[in-house]
C-alpha positions in Angstrom: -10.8 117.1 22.3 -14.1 116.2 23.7 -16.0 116.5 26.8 -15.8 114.2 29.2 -19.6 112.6 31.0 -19.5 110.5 33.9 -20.7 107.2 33.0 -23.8 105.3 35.2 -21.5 102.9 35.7 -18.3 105.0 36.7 -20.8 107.6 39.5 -20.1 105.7 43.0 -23.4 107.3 45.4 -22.2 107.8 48.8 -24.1 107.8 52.1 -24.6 110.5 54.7 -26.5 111.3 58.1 -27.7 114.6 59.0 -28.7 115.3 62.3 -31.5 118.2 61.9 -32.0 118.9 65.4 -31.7 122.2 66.4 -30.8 123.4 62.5 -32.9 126.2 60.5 -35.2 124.3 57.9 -34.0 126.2 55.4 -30.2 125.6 55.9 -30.8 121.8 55.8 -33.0 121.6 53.1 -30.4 123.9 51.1 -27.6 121.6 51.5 -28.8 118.9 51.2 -30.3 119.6 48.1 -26.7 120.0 47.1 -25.7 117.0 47.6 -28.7 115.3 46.2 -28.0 117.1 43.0 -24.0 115.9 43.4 -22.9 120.0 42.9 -20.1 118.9 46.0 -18.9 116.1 43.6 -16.0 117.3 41.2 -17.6 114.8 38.3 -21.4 117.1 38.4 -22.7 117.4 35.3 -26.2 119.7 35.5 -28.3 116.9 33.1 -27.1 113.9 34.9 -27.8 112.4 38.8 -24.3 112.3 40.4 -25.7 112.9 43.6 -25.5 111.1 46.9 -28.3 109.4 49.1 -28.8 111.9 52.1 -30.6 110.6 55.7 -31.7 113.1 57.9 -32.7 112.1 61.3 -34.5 114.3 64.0 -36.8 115.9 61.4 -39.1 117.1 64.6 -36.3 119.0 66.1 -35.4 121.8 63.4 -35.8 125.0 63.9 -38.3 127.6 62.3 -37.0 131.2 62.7 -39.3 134.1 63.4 -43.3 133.4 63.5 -43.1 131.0 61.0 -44.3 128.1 63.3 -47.5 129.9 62.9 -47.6 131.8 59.9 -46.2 129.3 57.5 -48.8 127.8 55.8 -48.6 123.8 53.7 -51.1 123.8 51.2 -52.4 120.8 49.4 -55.2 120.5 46.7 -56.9 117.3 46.2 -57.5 118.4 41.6 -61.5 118.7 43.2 -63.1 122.0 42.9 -63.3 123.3 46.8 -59.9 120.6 47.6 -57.4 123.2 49.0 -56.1 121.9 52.1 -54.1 124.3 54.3 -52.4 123.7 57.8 -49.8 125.6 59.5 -46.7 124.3 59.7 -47.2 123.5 63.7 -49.9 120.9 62.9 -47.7 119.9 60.1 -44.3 119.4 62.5 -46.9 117.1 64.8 -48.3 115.1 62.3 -45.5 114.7 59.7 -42.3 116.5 60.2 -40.8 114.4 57.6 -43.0 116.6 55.2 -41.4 120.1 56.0 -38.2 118.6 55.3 -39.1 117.1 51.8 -41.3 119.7 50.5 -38.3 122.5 51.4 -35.8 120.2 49.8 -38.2 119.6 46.7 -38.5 123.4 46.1 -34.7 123.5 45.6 -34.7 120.6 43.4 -35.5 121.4 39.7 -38.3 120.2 38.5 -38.3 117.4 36.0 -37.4 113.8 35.7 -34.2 114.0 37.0 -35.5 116.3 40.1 -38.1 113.6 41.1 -35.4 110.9 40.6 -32.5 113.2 42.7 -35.5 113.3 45.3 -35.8 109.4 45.9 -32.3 109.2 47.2 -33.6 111.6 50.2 -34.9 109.2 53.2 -36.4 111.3 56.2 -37.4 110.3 59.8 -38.0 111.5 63.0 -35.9 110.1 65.9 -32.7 108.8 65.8 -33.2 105.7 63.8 -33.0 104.9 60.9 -33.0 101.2 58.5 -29.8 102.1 56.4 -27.1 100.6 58.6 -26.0 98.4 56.0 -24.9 101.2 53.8 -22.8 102.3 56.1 -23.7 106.1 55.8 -21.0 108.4 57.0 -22.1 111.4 59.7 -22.1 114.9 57.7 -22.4 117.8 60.2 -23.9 120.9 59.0 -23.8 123.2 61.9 -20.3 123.9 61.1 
């Protein structure tokens, strides 16, 4: 008897909403970087995408707990000698909260191919809208 693979063909992606407001960073990012990788799907397999496509709305509104509003620090280097770029993550949240959410789901992505490909089916944005109507994504709530 052998081991039975999803085919490309046979993986049918789902779409969801999450509503980050007033959600730890770190809870969101964690599940939905569950569902990215497909780990809630009973066909995952660890070397192939089964994953959904994840939408997360409200990406200004979640939460930091403690001082990290102040403390956490987002660094970027631009491969120059002297390019290190640092901000804290308030001036981050004003700028680009679509950033927090991303990097904190890339760190719990692995880090390959198949990460960066798992990490394209994540679409970000602050406010409530959103261009994927047509998908017809259903509401996941994660404060439960």
């Amino acid at each position: 008897m052998s081991t039975y693979f999803p085919k490309a063909g046979e993986i049918a992606r789902k779409w969801y909403v999450v509503d980050a407001s007033g959600l730890a960073l770190g809870r969101v990012a964690s599940q939905v970087a569950r569902i990215l990788m497909g780990k809630e799907n009973p066909k995952y397999t660890p070397f192939l995408d089964t994953g959904d496509h994840v939408i997360v709305i409200n990406a200004e509104k979640v939460l930091l707990t403690g001082k990290k509003e102040t403390d956490k620090i987002y660094r970027s280097h631009s491969l120059y000698p002297g390019g290190l770029k640092e901000k804290e993550a308030r001036f981050v949240r004003a700028e680009k909260p679509e950033q927090m959410i991303e990097e904190a789901v890339w760190g719990m992505l692995p880090k390959s191919k198949l990460g960066r490909k798992m990490l394209k089916k994540l679409k970000v944005y602050r406010g409530t809208a959103h261009p994927h109507q047509a998908q017809k994504p259903e509401v996941l709530d994660l404060a439960k």
